[in-house]
PDB file of N, CA, C and O in Angstrom:
ATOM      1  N   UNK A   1       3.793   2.027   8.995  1.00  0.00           N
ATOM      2  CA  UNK A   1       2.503   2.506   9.404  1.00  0.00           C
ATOM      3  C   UNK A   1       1.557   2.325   8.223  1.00  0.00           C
ATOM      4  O   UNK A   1       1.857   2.517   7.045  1.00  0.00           O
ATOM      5  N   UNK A   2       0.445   1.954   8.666  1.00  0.00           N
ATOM      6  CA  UNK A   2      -0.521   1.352   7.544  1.00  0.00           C
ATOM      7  C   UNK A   2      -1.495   3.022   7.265  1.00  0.00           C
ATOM      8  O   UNK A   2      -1.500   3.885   8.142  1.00  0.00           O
ATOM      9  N   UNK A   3      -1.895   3.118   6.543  1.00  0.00           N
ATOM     10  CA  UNK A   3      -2.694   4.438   6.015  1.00  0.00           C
ATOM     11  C   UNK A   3      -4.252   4.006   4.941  1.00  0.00           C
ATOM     12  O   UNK A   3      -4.398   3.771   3.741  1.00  0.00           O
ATOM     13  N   UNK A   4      -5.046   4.058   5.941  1.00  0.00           N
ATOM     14  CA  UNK A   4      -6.356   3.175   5.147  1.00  0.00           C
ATOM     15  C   UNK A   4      -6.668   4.474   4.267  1.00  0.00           C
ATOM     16  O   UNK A   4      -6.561   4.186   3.074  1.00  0.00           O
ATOM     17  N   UNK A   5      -6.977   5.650   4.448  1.00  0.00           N
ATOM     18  CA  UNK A   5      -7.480   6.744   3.473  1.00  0.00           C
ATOM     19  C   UNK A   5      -6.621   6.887   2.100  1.00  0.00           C
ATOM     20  O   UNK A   5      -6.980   6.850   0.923  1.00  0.00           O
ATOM     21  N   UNK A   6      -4.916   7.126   2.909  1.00  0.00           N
ATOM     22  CA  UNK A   6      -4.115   6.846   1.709  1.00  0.00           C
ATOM     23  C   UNK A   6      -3.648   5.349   0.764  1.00  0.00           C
ATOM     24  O   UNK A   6      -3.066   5.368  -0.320  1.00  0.00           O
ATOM     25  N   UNK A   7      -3.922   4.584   1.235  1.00  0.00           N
ATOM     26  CA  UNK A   7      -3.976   3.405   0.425  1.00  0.00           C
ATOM     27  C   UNK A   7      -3.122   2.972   0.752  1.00  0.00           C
ATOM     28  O   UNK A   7      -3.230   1.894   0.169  1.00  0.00           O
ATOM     29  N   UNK A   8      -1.523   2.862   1.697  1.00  0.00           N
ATOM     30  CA  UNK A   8      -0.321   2.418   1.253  1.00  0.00           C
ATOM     31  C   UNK A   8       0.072   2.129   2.381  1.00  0.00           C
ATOM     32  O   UNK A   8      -0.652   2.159   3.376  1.00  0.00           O
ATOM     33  N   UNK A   9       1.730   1.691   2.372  1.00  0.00           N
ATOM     34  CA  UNK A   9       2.407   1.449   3.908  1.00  0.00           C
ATOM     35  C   UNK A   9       3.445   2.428   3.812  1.00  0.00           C
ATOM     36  O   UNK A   9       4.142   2.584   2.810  1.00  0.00           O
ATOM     37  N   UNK A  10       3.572   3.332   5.269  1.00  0.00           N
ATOM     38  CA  UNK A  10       4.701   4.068   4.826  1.00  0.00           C
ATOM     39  C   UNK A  10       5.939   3.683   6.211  1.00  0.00           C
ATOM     40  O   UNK A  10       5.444   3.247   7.251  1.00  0.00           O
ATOM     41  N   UNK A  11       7.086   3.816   6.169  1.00  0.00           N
ATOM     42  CA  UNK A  11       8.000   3.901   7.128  1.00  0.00           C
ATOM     43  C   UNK A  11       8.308   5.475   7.014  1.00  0.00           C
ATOM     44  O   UNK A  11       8.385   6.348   6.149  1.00  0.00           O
ATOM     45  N   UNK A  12       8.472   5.275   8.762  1.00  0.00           N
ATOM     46  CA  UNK A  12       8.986   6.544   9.159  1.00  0.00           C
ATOM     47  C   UNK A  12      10.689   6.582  10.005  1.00  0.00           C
ATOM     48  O   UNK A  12      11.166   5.905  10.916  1.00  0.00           O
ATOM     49  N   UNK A  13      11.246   7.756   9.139  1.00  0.00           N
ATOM     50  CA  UNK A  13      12.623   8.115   9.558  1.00  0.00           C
ATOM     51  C   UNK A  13      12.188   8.436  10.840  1.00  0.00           C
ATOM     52  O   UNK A  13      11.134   9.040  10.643  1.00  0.00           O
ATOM     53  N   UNK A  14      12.344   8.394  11.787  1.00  0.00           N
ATOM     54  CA  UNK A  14      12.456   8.862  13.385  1.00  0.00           C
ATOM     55  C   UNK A  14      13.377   9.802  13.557  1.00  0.00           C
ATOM     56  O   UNK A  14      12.932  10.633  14.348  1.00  0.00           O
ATOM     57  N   UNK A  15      14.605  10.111  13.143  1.00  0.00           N
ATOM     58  CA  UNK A  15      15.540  11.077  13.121  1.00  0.00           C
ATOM     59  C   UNK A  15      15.643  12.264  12.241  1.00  0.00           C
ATOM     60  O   UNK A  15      16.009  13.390  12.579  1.00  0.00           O
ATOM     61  N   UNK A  16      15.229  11.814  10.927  1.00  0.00           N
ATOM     62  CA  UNK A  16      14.931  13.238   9.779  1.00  0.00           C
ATOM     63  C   UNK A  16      13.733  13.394   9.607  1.00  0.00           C
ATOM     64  O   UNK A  16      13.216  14.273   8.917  1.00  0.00           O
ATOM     65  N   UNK A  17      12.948  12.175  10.497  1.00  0.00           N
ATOM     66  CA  UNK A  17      11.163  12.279   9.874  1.00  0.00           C
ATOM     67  C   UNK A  17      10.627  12.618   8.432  1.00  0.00           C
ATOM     68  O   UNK A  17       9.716  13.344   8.034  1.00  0.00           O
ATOM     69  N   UNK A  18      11.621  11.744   7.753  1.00  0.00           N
ATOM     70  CA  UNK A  18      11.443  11.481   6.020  1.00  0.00           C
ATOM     71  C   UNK A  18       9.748  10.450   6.137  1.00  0.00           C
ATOM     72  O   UNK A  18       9.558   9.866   7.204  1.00  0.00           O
ATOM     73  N   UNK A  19       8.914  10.351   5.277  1.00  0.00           N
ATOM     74  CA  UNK A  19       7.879   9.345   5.526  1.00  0.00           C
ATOM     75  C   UNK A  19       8.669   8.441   4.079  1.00  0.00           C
ATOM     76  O   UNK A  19       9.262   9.125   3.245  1.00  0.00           O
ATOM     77  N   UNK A  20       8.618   7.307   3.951  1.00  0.00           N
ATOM     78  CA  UNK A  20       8.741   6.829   2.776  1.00  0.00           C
ATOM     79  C   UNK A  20       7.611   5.711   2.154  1.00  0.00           C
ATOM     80  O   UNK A  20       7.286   4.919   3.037  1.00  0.00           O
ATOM     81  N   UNK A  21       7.089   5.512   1.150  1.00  0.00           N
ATOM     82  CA  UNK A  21       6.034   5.176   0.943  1.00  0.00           C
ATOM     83  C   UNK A  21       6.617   3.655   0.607  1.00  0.00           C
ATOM     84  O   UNK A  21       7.804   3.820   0.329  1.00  0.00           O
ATOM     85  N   UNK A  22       6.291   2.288   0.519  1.00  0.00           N
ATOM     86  CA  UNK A  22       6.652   1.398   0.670  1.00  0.00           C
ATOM     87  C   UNK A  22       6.209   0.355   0.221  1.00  0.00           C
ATOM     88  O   UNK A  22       6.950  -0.581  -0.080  1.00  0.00           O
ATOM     89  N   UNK A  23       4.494   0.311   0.049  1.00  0.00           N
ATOM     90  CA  UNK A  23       3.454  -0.639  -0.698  1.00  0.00           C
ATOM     91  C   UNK A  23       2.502   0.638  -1.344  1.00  0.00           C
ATOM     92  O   UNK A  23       2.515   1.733  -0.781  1.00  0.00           O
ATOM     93  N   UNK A  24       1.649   0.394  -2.616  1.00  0.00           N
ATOM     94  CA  UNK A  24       1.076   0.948  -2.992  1.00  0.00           C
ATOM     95  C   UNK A  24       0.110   0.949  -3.570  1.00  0.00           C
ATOM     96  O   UNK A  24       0.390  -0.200  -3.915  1.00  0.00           O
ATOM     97  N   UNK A  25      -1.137   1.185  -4.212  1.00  0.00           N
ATOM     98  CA  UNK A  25      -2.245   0.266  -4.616  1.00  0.00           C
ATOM     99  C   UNK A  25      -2.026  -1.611  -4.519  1.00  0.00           C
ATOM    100  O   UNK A  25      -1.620  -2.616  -5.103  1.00  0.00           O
ATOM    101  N   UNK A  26      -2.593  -1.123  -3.424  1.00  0.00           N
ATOM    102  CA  UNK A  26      -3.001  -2.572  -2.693  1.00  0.00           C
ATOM    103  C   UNK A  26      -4.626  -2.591  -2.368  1.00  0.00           C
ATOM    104  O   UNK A  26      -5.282  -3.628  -2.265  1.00  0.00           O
ATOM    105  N   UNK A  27      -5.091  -1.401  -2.243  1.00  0.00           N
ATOM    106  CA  UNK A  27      -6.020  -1.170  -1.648  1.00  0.00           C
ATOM    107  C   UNK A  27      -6.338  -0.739   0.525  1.00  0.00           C
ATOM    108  O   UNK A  27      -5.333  -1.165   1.095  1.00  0.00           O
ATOM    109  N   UNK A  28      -6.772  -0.467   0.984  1.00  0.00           N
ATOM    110  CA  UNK A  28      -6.868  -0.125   2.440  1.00  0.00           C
ATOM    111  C   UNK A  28      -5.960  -1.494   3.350  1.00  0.00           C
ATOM    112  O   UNK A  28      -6.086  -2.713   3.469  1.00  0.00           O
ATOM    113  N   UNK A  29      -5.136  -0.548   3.793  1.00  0.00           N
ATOM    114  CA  UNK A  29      -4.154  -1.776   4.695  1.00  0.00           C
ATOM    115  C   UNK A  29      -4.618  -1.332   5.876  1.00  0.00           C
ATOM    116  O   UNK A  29      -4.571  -0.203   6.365  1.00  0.00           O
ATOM    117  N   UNK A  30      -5.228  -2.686   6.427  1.00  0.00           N
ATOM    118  CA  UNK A  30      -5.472  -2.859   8.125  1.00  0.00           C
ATOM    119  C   UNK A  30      -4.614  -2.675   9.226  1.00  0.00           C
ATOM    120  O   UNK A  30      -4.725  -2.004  10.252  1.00  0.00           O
ATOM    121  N   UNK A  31      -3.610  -3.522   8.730  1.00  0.00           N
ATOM    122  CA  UNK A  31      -2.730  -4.213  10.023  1.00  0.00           C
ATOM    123  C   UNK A  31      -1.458  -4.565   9.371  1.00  0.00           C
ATOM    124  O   UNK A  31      -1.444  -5.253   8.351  1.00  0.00           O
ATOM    125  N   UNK A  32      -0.158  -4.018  10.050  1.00  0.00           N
ATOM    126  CA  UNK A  32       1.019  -4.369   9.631  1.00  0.00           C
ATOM    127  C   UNK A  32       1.496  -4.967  10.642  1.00  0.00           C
ATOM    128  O   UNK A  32       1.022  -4.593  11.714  1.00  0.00           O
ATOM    129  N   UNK A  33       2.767  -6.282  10.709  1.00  0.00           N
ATOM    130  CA  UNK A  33       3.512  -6.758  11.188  1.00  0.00           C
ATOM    131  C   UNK A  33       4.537  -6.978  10.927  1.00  0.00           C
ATOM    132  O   UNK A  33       4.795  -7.515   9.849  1.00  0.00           O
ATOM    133  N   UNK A  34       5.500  -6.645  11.820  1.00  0.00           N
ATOM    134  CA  UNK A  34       6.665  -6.788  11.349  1.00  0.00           C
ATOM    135  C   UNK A  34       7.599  -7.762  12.115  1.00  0.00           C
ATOM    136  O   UNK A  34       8.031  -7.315  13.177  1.00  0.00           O
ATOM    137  N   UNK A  35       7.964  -8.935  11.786  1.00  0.00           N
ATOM    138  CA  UNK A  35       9.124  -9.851  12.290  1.00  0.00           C
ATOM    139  C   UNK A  35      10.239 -10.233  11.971  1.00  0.00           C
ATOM    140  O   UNK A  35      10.101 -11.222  11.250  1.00  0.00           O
ATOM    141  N   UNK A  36      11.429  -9.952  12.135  1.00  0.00           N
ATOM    142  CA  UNK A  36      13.021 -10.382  11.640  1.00  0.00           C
ATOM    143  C   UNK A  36      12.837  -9.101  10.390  1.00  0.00           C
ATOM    144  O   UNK A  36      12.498  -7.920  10.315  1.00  0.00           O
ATOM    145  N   UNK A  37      13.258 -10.099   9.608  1.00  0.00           N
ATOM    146  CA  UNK A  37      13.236  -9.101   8.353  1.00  0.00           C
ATOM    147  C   UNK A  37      11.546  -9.636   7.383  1.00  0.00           C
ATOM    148  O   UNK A  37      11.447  -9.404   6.178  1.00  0.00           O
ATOM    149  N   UNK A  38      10.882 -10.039   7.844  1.00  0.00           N
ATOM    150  CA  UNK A  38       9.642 -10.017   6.712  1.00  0.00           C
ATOM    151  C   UNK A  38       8.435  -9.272   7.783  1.00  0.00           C
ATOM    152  O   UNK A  38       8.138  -9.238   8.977  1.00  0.00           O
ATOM    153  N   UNK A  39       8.054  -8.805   6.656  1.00  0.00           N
ATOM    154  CA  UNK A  39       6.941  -7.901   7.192  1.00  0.00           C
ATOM    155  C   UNK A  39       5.237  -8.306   6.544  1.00  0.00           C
ATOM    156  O   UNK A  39       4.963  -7.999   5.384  1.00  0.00           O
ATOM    157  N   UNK A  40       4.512  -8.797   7.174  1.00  0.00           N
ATOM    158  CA  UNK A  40       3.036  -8.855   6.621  1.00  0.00           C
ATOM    159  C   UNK A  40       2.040  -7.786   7.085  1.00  0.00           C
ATOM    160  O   UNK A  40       1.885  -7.209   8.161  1.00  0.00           O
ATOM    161  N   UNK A  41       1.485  -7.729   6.022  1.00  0.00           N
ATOM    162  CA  UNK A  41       0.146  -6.605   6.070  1.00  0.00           C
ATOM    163  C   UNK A  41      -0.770  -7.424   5.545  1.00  0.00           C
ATOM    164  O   UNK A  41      -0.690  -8.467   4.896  1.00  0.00           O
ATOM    165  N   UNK A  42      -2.039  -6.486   6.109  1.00  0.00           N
ATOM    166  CA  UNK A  42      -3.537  -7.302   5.476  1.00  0.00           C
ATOM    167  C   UNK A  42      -4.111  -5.825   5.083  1.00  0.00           C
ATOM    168  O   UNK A  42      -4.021  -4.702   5.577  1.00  0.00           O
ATOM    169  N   UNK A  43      -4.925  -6.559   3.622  1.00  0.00           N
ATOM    170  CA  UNK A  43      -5.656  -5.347   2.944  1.00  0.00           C
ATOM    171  C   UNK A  43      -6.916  -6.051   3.443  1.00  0.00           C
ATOM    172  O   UNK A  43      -7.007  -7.202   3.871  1.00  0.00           O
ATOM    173  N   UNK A  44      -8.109  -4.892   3.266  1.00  0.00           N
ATOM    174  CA  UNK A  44      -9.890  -5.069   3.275  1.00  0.00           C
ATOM    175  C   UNK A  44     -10.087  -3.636   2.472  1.00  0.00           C
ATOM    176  O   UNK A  44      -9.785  -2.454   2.633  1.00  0.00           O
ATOM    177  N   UNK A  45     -10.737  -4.416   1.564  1.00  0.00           N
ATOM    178  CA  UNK A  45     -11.250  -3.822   0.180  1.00  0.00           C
ATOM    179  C   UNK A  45     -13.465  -3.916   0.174  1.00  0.00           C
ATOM    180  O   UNK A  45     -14.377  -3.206  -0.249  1.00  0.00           O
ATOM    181  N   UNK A  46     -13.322  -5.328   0.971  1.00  0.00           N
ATOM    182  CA  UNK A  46     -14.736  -5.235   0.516  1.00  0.00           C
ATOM    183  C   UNK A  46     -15.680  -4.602   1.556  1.00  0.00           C
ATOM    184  O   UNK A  46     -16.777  -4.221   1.148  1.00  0.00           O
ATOM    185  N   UNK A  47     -15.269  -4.404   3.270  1.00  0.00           N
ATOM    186  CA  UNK A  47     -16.086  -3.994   3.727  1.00  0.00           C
ATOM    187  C   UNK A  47     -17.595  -4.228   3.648  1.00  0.00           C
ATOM    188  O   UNK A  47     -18.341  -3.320   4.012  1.00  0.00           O
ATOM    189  N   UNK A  48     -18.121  -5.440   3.176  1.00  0.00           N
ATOM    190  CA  UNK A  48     -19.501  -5.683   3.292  1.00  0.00           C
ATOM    191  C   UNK A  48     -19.818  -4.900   1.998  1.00  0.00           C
ATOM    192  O   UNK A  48     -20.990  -4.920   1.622  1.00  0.00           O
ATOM    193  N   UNK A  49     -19.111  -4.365   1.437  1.00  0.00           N
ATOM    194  CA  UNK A  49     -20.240  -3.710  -0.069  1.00  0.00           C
ATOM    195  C   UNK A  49     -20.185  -4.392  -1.012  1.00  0.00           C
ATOM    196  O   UNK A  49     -19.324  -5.156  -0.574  1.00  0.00           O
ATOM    197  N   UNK A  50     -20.414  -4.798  -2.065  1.00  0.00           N
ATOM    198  CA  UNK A  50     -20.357  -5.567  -3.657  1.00  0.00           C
ATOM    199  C   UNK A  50     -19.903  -6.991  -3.611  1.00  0.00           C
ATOM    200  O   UNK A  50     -20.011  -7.683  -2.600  1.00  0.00           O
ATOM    201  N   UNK A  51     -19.451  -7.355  -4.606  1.00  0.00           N
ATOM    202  CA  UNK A  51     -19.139  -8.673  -4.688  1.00  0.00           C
ATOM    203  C   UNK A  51     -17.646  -8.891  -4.165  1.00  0.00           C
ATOM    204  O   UNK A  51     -16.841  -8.312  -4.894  1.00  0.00           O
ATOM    205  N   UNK A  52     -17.022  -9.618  -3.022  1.00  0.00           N
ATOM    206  CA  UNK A  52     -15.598  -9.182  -3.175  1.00  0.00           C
ATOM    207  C   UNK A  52     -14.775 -10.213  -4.304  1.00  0.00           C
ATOM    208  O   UNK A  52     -15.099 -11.328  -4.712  1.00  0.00           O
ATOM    209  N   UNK A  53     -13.522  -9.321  -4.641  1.00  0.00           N
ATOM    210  CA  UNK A  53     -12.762  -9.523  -6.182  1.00  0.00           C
ATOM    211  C   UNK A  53     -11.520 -10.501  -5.168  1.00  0.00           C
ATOM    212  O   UNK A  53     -11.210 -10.429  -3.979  1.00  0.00           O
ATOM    213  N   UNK A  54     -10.975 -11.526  -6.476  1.00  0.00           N
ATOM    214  CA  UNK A  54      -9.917 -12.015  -5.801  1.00  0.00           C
ATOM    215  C   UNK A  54      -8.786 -11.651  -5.319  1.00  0.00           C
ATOM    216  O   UNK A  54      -8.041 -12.392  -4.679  1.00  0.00           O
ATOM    217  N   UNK A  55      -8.551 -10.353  -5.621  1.00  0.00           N
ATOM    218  CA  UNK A  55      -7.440  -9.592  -4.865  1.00  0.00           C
ATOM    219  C   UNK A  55      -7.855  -8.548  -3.704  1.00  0.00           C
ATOM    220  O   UNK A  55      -6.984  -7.878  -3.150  1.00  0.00           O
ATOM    221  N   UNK A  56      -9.486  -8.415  -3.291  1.00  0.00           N
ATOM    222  CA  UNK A  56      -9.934  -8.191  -2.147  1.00  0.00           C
ATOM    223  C   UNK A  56      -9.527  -9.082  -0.683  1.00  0.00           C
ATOM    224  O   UNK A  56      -9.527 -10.312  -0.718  1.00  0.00           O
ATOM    225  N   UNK A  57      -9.258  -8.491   0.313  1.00  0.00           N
ATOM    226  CA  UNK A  57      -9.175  -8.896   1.819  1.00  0.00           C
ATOM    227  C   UNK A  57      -7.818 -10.207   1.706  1.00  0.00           C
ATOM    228  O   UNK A  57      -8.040 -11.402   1.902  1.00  0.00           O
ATOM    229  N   UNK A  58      -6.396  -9.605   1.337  1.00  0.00           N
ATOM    230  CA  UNK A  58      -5.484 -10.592   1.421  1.00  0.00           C
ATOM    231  C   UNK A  58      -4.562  -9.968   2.313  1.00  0.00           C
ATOM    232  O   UNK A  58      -4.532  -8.786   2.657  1.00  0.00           O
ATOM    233  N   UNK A  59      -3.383 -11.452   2.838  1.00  0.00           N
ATOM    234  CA  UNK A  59      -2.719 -11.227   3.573  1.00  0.00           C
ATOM    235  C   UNK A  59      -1.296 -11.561   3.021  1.00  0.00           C
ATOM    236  O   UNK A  59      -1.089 -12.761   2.839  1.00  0.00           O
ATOM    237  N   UNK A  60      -0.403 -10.799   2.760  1.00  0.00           N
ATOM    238  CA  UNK A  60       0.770 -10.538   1.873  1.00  0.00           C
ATOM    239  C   UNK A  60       1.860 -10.807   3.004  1.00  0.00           C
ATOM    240  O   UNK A  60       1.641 -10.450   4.162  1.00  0.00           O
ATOM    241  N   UNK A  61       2.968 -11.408   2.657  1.00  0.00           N
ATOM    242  CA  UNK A  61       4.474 -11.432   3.412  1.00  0.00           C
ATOM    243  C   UNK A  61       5.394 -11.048   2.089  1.00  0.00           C
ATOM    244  O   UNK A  61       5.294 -11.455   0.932  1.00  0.00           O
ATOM    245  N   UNK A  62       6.093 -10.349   2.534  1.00  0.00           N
ATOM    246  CA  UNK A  62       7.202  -9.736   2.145  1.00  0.00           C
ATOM    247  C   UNK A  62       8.816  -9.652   2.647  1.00  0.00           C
ATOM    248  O   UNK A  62       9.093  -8.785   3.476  1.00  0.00           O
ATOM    249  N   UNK A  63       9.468 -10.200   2.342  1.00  0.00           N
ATOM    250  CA  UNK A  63      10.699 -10.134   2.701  1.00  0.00           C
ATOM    251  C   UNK A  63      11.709  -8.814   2.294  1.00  0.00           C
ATOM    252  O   UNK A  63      12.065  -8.316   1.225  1.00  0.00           O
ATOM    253  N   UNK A  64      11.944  -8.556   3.577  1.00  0.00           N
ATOM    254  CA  UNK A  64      12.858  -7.217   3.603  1.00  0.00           C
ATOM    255  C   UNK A  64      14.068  -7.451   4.544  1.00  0.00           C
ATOM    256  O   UNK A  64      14.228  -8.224   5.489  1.00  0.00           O
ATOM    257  N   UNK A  65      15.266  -6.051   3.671  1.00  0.00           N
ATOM    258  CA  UNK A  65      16.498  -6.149   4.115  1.00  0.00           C
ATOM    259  C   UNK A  65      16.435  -4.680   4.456  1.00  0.00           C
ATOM    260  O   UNK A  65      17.407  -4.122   4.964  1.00  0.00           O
TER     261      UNK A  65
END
C-alpha cells in the first residue's frame, strides 16, 4: 500500500495485521504494482511547484522474494 502523506510503501500482514514499512524516502508514492515477484511504484514529488529535481516523478522496479 502506497502512503502519499507518509512517504513510503508499506505491506500488510492480513492475519496479525503487522504494517511493515518497505520503501522509504522516496518521496510521495502514487501507484504500486505488483507482478510475479517484482513490484513497481511511481513517486510525484513535483506536483506543478518548483523546478522538478532528477530524482522527482520516477518509476522504480524492484525485485522481490
Amino acid at each position: 500500500m502506497a502512503t502519499l502523506r507518509g512517504n513510503r510503501l508499506v505491506a500488510l500482514d492480513r492475519e496479525t495485521r503487522d504494517v511493515l514499512s518497505i520503501i522509504e524516502d522516496k518521496g510521495r508514492i502514487r501507484d504500486v504494482w505488483l507482478e510475479g515477484d517484482v513490484l513497481y511504484y511511481i513517486t510525484n514529488n513535483t506536483d506543478g511547484r518548483g523546478n522538478p529535481g532528477a530524482d522527482d516523478d520516477q518509476l522504480y522496479r524492484v525485485t522481490i522474494r
